[in-house]
C-alpha positions in Angstrom: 89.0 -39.8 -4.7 91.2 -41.8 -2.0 90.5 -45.3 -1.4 91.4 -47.7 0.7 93.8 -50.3 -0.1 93.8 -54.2 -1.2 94.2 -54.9 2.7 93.7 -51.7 4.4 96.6 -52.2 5.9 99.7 -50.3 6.2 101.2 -53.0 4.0 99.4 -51.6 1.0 102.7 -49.7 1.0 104.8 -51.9 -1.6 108.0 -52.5 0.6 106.8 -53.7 4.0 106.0 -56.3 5.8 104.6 -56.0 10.1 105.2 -59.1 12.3 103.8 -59.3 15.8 104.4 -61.9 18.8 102.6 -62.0 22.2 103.1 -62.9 25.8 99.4 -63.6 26.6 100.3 -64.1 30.3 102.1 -61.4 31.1 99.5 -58.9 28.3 102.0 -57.5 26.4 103.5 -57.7 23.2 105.4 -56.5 19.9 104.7 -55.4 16.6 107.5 -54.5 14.3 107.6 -53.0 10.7 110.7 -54.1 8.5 111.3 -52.5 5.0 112.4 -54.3 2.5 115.7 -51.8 1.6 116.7 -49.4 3.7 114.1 -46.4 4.1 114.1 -42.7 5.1 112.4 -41.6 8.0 111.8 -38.8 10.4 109.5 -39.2 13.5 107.2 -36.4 15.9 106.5 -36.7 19.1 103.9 -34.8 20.6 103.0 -36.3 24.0 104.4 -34.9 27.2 105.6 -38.8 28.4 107.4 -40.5 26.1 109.3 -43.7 25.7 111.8 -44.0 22.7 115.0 -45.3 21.4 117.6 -44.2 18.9 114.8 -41.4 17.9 117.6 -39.1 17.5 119.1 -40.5 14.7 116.3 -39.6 12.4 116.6 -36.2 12.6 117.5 -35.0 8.7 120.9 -33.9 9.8 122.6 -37.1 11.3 124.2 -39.4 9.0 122.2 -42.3 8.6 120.0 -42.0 5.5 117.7 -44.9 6.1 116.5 -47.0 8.3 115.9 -51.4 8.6 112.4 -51.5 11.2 111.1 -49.6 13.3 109.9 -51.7 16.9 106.5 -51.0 18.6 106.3 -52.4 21.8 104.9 -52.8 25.4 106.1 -53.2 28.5 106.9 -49.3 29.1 110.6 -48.3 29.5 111.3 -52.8 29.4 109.9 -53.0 26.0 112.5 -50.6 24.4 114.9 -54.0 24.2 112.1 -55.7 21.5 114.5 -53.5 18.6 117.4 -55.3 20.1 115.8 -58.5 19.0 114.4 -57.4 15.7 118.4 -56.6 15.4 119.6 -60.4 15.6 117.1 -61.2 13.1 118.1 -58.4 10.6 122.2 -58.5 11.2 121.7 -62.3 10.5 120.2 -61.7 7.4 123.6 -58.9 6.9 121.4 -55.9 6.6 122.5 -52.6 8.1 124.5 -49.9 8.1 127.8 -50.3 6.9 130.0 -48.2 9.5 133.8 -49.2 8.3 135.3 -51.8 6.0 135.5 -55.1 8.3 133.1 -53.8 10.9 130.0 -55.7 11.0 126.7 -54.1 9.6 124.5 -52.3 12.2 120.7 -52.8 11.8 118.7 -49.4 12.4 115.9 -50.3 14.1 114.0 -46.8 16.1 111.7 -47.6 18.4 109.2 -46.9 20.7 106.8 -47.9 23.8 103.4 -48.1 25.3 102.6 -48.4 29.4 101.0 -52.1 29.8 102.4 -52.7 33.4 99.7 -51.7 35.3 96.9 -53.9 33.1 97.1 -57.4 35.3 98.9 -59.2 33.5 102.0 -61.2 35.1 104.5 -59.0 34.9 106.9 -61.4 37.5 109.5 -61.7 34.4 112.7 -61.5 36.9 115.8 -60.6 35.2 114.8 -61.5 31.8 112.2 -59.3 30.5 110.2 -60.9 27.2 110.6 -58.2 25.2 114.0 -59.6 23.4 112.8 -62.5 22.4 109.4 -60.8 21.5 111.0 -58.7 19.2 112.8 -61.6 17.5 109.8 -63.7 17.3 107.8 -61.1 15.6 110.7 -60.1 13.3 110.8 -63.9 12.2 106.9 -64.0 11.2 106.6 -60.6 9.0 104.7 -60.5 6.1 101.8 -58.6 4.4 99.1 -59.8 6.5 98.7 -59.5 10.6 95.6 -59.1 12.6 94.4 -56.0 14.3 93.1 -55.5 18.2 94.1 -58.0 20.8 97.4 -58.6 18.7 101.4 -57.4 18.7 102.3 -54.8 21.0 98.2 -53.8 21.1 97.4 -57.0 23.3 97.8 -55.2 26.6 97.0 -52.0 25.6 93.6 -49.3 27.2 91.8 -47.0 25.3 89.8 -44.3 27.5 88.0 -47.0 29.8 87.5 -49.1 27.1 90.1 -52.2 25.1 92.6 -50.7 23.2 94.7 -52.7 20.5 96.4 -52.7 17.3 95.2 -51.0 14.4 95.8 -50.2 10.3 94.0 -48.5 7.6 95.8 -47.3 4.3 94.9 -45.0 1.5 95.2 -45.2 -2.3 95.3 -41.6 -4.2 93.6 -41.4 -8.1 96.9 -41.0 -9.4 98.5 -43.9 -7.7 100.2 -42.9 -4.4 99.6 -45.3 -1.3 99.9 -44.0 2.5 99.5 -46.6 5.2 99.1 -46.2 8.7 99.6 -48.2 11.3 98.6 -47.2 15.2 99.2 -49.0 19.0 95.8 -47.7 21.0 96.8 -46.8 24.3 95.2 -43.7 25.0 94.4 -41.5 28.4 92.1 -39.8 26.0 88.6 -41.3 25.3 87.9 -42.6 21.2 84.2 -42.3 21.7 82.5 -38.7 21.4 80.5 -38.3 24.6 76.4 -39.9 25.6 77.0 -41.9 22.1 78.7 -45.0 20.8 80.2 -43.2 18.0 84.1 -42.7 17.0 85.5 -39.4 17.1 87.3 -40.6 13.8 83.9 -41.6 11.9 84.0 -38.7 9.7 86.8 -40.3 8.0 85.5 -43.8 8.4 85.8 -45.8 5.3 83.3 -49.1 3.8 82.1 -49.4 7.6 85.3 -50.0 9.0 85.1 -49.7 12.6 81.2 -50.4 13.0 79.7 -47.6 10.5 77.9 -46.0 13.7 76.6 -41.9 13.3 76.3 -39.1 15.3 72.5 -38.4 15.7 71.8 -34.7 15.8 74.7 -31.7 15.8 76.9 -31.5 18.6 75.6 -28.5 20.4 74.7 -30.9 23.6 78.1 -32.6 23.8 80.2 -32.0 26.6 83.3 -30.5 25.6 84.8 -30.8 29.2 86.9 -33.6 30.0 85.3 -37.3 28.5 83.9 -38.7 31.3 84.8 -43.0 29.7 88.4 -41.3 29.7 90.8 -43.6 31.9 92.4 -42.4 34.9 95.7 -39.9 33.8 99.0 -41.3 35.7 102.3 -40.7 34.6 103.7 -43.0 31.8 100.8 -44.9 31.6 99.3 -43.7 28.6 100.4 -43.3 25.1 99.4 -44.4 21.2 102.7 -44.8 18.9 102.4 -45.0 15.7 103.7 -45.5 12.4 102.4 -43.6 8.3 104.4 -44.9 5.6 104.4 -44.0 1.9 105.6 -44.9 -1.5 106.2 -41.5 -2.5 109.9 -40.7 -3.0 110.2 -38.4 -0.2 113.8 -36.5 1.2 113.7 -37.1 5.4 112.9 -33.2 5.9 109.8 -34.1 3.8 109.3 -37.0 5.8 109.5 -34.7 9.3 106.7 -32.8 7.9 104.4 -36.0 7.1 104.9 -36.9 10.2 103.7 -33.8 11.6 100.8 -33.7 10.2 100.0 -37.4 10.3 100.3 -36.3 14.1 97.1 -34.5 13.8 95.4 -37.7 13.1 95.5 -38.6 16.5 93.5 -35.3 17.8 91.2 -36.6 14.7 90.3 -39.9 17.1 91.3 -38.8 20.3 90.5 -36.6 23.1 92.4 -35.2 24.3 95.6 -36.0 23.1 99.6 -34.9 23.7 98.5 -35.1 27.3 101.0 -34.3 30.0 100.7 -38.2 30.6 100.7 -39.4 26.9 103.8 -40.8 24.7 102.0 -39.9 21.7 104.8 -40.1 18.5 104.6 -41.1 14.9 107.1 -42.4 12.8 107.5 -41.4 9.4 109.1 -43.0 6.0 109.1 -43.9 2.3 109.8 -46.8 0.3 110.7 -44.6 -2.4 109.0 -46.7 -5.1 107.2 -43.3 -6.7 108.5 -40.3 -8.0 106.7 -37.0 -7.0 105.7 -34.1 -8.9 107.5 -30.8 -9.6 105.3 -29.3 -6.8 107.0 -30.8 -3.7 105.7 -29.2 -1.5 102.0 -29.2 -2.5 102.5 -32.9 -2.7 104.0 -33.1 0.8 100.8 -31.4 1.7 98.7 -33.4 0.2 100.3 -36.5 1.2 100.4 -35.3 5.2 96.9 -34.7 5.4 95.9 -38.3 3.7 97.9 -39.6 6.1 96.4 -37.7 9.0 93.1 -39.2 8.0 94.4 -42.6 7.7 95.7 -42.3 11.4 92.5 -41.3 12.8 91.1 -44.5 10.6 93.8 -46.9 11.9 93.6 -45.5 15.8 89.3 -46.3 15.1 89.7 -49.7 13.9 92.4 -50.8 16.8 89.5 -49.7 19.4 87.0 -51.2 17.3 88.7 -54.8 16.4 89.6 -55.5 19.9 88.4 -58.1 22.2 87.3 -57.9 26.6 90.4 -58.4 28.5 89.8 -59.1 32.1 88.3 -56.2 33.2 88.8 -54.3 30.2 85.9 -54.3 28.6 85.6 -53.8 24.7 83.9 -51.9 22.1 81.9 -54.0 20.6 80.6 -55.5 24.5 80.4 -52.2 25.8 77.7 -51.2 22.5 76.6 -54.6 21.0 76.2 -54.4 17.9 78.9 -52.0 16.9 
């Protein structure tokens, strides 16, 4: 049996810690992951609009083996400069990559983006765009615990028609192995399975999670053409970025194919997803706290599918634990209840 963890959070992972800081005013904000040692990681990226930075550097065959934080942010193509911030905080601390002898260390901190810009918020930053200083503040307050929906980089983000947000779930195997997930909601596709108020995630829905709501019947009379509660497709408006982590000692090859299949979570709780107009990407990485079997590659299996499942958990409860912004009306106003 898998179980969820202590928090259900992607922190169950022993290793990490997730800060988040807002700019309420202008709806946007940041939510970063920092390991505590430098970790491997790989990353997929499936959607057709995407906004990343130093991606590149996780494939398996460039040079750096690990990696300080990855940065989720909004503020679209702005919001890539919250890692730059997480950076200061890190290279204070003297973490990073050690390039040559007398060279200063060099924080490796990936990244990536969601589309807020268009959610009406004030957006009249000038020349000095938040996201910096976002990025530091949220660095600053990491720990094991942080709040899901209207929080971090979720705050100004849509799902479908309805409130997106932030959201976590993890995973805890018989024999010991923790996957975590954690997911920024900001979806052209809907979360809600057509003429219900049902999740298309709740088969994998854990202790009541994200409202413990059921599909009535079989679903012969659902729609399978476009959702009709999906928001309206535009260009680099839409995307959910996310993050699965694990303490199984995985190589960054393995970690390529976790992420892969972790990416399948999101077609788990979305539809339709890896949209022309999405950004859709996962990061992938280890702590390396737990030795794997002799089977690699069944375990990789294993492990990629609990952590597709965990996805689709984590993209439920960021819908589900968010609160009316504006016009953007939640979940749990639009089915009361829920």
């Amino acid at each position: 049996m898998v179980r969820p963890g202590k928090r259900n959070l992607i922190t169950d992972v022993e290793g990490l810690k997730i800060g988040q800081a807002e700019d309420i005013a202008a709806r946007t904000g940041v939510t970063v992951l920092i390991a505590d040692q430098p970790s491997p990681a790989a990353a997929d990226v499936r959607g057709g609009a995407p906004g990343t930075r130093d991606i590149e550097g996780l494939d398996p065959v460039t040079l750096v083996e690990g990696i300080d934080a990855i940065a989720l942010s909004g503020g679209s193509a702005f919001g890539l400069d919250a890692a730059s911030g997480v950076q200061t905080v890190l290279a204070a601390q003297g973490r990073g990559f050690r390039i040559a002898p007398g060279a200063p260390p060099v924080p490796i901190v990936p990244g990536a983006i969601v589309f807020d810009l268009a959610n009406g918020g004030d957006k009249g930053w000038g020349e000095t765009p938040p996201y910096r200083a976002l990025g530091k503040k949220a660095a600053e307050a990491a720990g094991l615990d942080f709040a899901l929906g209207n929080h971090g980089a979720g705050l100004g983000a849509l799902a479908g028609v309805y409130k997106g947000g932030t959201g976590s779930a993890s995973a805890v195997t018989e024999d010991g192995f923790t996957v975590g997930a954690l997911a920024i909601v900001n979806a052209v596709g809907s979360p809600i399975i057509p003429g219900s108020d049902v999740f298309w995630a709740f088969p994998f829905e854990q202790h009541g999670e994200f409202g413990a709501r059921r599909l009535k019947g079989d679903f012969s009379g659902i729609d399978l053409d476009l959702p009709p509660d999906m928001k309206g497709a535009r260009p680099l408006a839409n995307t959910t970025i996310a993050i699965v982590a694990t303490d199984a000692a995985l190589t960054r090859v393995e970690l390529k194919r976790l992420a892969i299949m972790a990416a399948d979570g999101f077609a788990r709780a979305l539809r339709p997803v890896h949209a022309p107009f999405d950004g859709d990407t996962v990061f992938a990485l280890s702590t390396q706290k737990r030795a794997i079997g002799e089977m690699r590659p069944r375990d990789v299996m294993r492990l990629g599918m609990i952590a597709g499942d965990c996805l689709a958990r984590a993209i439920a409860r960021g819908v589900h634990e968010a609160e009316t912004l504006g016009l953007w009306k939640s979940y749990r106003d639009t089915f009361p209840g829920g």
